[in-house]
C-alpha positions in Angstrom: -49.6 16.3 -16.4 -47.0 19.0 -17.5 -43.0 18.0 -15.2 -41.8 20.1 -12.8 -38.5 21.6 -14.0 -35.9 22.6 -11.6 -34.8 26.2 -12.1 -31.5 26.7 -11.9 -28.8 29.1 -11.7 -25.3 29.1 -12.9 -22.5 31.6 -10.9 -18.8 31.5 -12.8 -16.8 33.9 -13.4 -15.6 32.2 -16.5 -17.7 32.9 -19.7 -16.6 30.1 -20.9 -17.7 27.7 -18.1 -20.7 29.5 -17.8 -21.9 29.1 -21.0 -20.6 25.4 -21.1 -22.8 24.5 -18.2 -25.6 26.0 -19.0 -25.4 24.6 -22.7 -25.2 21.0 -21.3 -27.3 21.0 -18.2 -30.5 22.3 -20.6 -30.0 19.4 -22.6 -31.5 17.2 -19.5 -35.5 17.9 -19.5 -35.9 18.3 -16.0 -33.6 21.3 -15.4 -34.2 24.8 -16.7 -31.2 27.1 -16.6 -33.3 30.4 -15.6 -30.3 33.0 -15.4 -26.1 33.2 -15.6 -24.0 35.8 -13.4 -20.8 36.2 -13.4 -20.1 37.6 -10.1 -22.2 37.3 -7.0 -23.9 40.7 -7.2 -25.4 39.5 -10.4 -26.1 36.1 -8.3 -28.0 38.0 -5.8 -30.2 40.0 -8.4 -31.2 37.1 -10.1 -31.9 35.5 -7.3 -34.2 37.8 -6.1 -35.7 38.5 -9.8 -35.9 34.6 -10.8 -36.4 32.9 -7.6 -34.2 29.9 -8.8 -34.5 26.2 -6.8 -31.1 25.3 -7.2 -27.4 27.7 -7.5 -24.4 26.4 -8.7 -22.1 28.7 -7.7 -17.7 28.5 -8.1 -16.0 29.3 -5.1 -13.2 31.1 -6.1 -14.7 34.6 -7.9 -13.7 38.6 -7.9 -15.8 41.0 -5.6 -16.4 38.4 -3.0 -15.8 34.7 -3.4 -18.7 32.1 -2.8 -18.1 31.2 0.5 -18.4 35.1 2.0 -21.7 34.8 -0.2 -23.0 31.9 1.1 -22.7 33.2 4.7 -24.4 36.5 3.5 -27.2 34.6 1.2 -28.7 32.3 3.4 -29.6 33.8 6.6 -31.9 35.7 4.1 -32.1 33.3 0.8 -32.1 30.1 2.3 -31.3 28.2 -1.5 -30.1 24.5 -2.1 -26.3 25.4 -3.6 -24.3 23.0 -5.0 -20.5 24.2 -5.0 -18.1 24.0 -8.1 -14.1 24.0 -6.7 -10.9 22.7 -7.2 -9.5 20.3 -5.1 -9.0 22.2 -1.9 -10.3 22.3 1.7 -12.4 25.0 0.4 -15.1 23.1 -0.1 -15.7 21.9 3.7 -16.0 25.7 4.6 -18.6 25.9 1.9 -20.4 23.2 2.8 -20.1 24.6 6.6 -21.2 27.9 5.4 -24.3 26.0 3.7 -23.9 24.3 0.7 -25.6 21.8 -0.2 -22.9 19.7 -1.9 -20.3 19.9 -4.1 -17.9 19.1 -7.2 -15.0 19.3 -8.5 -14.4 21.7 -11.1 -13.5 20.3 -14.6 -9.7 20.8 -15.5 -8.4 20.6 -19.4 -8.0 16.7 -19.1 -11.7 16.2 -17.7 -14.5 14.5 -19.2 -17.5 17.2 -19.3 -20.0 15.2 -20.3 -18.8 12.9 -17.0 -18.8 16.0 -14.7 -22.0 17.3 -15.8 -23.9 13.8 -15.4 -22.4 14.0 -11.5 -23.6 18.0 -11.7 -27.0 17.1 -12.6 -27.6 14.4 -10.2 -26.5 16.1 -7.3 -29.0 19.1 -8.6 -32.0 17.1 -8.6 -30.9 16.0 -5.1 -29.9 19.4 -3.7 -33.4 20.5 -5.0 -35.1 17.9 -2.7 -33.0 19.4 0.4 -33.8 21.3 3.7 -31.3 23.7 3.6 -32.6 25.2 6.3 -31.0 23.1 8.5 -27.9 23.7 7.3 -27.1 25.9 10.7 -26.2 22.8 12.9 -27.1 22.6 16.9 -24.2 20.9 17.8 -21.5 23.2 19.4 -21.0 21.9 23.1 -18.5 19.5 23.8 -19.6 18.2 27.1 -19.5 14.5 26.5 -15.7 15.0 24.5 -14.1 14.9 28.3 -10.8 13.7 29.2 -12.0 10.7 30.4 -9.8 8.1 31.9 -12.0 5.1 31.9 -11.3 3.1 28.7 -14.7 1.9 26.7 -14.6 -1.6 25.9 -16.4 -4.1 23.3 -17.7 -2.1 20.6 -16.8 -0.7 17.4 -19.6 1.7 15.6 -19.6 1.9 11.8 -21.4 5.3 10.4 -22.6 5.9 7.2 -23.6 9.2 5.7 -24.3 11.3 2.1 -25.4 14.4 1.3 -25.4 16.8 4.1 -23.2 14.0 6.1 -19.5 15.6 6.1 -21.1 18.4 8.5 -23.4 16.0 10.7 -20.0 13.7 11.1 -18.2 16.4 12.1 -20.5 17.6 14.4 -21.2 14.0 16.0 -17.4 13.2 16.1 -16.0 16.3 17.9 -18.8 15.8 20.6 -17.5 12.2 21.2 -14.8 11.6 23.9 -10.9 10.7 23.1 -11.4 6.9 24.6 -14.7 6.1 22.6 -14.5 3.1 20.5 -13.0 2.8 17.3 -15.5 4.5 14.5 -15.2 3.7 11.0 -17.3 6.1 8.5 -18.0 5.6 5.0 -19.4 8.9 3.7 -19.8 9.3 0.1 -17.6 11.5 -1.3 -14.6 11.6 -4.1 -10.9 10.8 -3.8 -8.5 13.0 -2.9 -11.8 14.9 -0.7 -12.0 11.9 1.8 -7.9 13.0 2.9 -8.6 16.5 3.2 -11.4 15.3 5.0 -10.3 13.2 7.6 -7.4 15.6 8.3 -9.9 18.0 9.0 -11.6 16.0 11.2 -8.4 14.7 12.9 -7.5 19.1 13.4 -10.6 19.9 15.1 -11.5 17.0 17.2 -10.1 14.7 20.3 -10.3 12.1 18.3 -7.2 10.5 16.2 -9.3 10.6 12.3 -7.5 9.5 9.1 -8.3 8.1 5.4 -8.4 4.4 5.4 -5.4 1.9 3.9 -5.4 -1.8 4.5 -4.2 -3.0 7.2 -5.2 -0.1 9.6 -6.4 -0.9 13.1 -9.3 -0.1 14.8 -8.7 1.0 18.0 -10.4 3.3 20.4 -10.1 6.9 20.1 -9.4 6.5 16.4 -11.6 7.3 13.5 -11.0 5.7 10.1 -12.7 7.1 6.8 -13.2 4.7 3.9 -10.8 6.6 0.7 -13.1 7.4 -2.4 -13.4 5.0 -4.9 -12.6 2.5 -2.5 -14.9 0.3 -0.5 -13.9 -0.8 2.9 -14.2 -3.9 5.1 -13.8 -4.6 8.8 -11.8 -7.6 9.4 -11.6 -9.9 13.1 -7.9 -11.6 13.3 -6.4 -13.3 16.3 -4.8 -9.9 16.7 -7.2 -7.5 16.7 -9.7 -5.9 14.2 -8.9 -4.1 10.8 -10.0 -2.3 8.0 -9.6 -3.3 4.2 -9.6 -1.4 1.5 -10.4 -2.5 -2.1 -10.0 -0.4 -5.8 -13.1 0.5 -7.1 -14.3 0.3 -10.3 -17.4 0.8 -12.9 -18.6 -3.2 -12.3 -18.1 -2.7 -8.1 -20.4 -0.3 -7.0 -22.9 -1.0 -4.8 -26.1 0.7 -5.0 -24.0 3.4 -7.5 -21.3 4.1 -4.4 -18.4 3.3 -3.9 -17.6 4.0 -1.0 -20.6 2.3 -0.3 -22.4 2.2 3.2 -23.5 -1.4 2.7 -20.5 -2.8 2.0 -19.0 -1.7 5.3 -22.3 -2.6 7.3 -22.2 -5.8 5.5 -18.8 -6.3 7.1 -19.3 -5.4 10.6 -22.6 -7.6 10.7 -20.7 -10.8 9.9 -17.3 -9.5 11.6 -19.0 -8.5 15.0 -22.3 -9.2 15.3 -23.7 -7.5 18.7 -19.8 -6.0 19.6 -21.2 -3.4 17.3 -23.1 -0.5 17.1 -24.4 1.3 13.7 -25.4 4.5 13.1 -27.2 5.9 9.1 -27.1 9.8 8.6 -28.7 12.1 6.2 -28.6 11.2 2.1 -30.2 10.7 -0.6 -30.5 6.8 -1.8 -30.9 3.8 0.2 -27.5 2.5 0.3 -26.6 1.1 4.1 -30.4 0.7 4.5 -30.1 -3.0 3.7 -26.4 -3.4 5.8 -27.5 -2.1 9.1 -30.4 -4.5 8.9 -28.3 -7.0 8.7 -26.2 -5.4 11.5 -29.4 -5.1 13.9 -30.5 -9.0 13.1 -26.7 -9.8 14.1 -27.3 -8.1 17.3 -25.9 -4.8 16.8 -27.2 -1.3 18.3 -28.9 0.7 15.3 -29.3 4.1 15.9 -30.8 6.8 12.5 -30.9 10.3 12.0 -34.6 11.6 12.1 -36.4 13.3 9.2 -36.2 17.0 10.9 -32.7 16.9 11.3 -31.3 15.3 8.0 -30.9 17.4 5.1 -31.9 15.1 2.8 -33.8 12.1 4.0 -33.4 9.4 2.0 -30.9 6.8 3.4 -32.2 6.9 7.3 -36.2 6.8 6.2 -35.8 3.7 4.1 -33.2 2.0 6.9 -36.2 3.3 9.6 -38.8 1.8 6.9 -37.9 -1.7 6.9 -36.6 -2.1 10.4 -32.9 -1.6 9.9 -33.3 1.7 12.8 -33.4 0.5 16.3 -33.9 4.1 17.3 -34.0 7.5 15.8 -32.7 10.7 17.4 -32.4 14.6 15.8 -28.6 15.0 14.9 -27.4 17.1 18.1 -29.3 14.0 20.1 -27.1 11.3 18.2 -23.3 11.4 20.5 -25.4 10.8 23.3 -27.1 8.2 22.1 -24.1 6.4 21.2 -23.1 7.5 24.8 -26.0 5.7 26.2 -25.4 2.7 24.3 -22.0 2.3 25.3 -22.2 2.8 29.4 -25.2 0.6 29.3 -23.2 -2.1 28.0 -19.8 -1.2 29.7 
């Protein structure tokens, strides 16, 4: 039986990158680079002529840069794009405007053969999405009131991959100022995760920053693990907290770090049934195993549902062996959390 290869297309403005990119992602067998353009009108003829499965496109290019593209392309193209930046909040607008995912572009002092190895895996996942859904339901706000009434006894840990940075954001600025303390661990790289969080933190009622040890949970305040660290909950006499801890090549769990389990791990042993859980859209199985542990401690489960996710890895395998006490579309999920809370209030 002959492999499917994914067809792919590279959009730089650089000759030089171009050509390096396509050079080193033909060397793996399951990717076929079908066409390069150097602008995005060349993109979209290629697009249309080749009919590619997966664009890698830079977001900073003459003519029109990618994120004005993507907004044009894929009302009409929808097309798993994986974006190619700089460090910069850039890349959340991309992703908002339909991206798939996204890394960072290689400087002078970057390993290539690192950055394409993290290229190519995030291809063979982007070509596995539903970008389709990356136009979100989620606008209204009517559960983020001002509401007086303090919620008490819970904490709720999320954990999220591809697709997750715009289902967080979307579940996070529906929540209300006096929800419980959230902590998130959302795969992404460092340096990203604060941009990220002060993204969040502009554009929602809640109080969102990057983790450091020794930060408190408290309620109305959303903590992000930092990449390349994992985080921890921790119970004291005085209140609960969040540790942090370096990363490193002999750390990872399940290839993450930050890794979903290892906060779910926490919170299960930490809290028990004070907790509630909630797994989002990515590719893997990592948290799968930790909110398991988190529902057999007691804890509220809630996953995202296959419709919904845009790639539906990590919620499917927690739904598959139990780990999901419930699963809701993503625009359902703040009021389930809603529920869960006031029930127990």
């Amino acid at each position: 039986m002959e492999k499917k290869t994914i067809k792919v297309l590279v959009v730089d403005d650089s000759l030089v990158f171009r050509e390096a990119f396509s050079k080193k992602l033909s060397e793996d067998p399951y990717i076929e680079v079908i066409g390069k353009a150097g602008d995005v009108y060349e993109a979209r003829d290629m697009i249309i002529n080749f009919q590619p499965d997966v664009v890698t496109l830079d977001v900073e290019m003459p003519k029109m840069n990618g994120i004005e593209f993507l907004k044009r392309l894929m009302p009409q193209y929808p097309l798993p794009a994986i974006v190619v930046s700089a460090v910069s909040e850039k890349v959340f607008d991309a992703l908002n405007a339909g991206a798939v995912d996204f890394v960072t572009k290689p400087g002078l002092d970057t390993n290539l053969d690192n950055f394409i190895k993290d290229l190519i895996v995030k291809i063979k996942i982007a070509a596995t999405a539903k970008v389709g859904n990356h136009r979100r339901v989620i606008r209204k706000t009517n559960t983020a009131t001002n509401n007086s009434r303090s919620f008490t006894g819970s904490v709720i840990a999320m954990g999220a991959s591809t697709g997750g940075t715009n289902a967080l954001y979307d579940i996070i600025k529906a929540l209300p100022k006096d929800i419980p303390g959230i902590v998130i661990v959302q795969h992404m790289p460092p340096v990203f995760t604060k941009l990220y969080a002060e993204r969040l933190n502009n554009n929602s009622l809640l109080e969102v920053k990057e983790a450091e040890s020794g930060d408190e949970i408290l309620p109305g305040r959303v903590i992000i693990a930092p990449g390349g660290y994992h985080m921890r909950v921790k119970k004291t006499n005085s209140g609960l907290f969040v540790e942090t801890e370096k990363g490193t090549e002999f750390n990872k769990v399940n290839g993450h770090c930050p890794s979903v389990d290892v906060l779910f791990y926490s919170v299960a042993q930490q809290l028990g049934k004070k907790a509630i859980g909630v797994i989002l859209t990515g590719m893997g199985k990592d948290g799968a195993d930790g909110l398991l542990k988190m529902r057999k401690a007691g804890a509220r489960t809630l996953g995202q549902n296959e419709d919904s996710s845009i790639v539906y890895g990590m919620p499917k395998v927690a739904f598959e062996i139990g780990a999901v006490e419930k699963q809701y579309p993503l625009q359902k999920i703040p009021d389930g959390i809603m529920g869960i809370i006031t029930e127990n209030d």
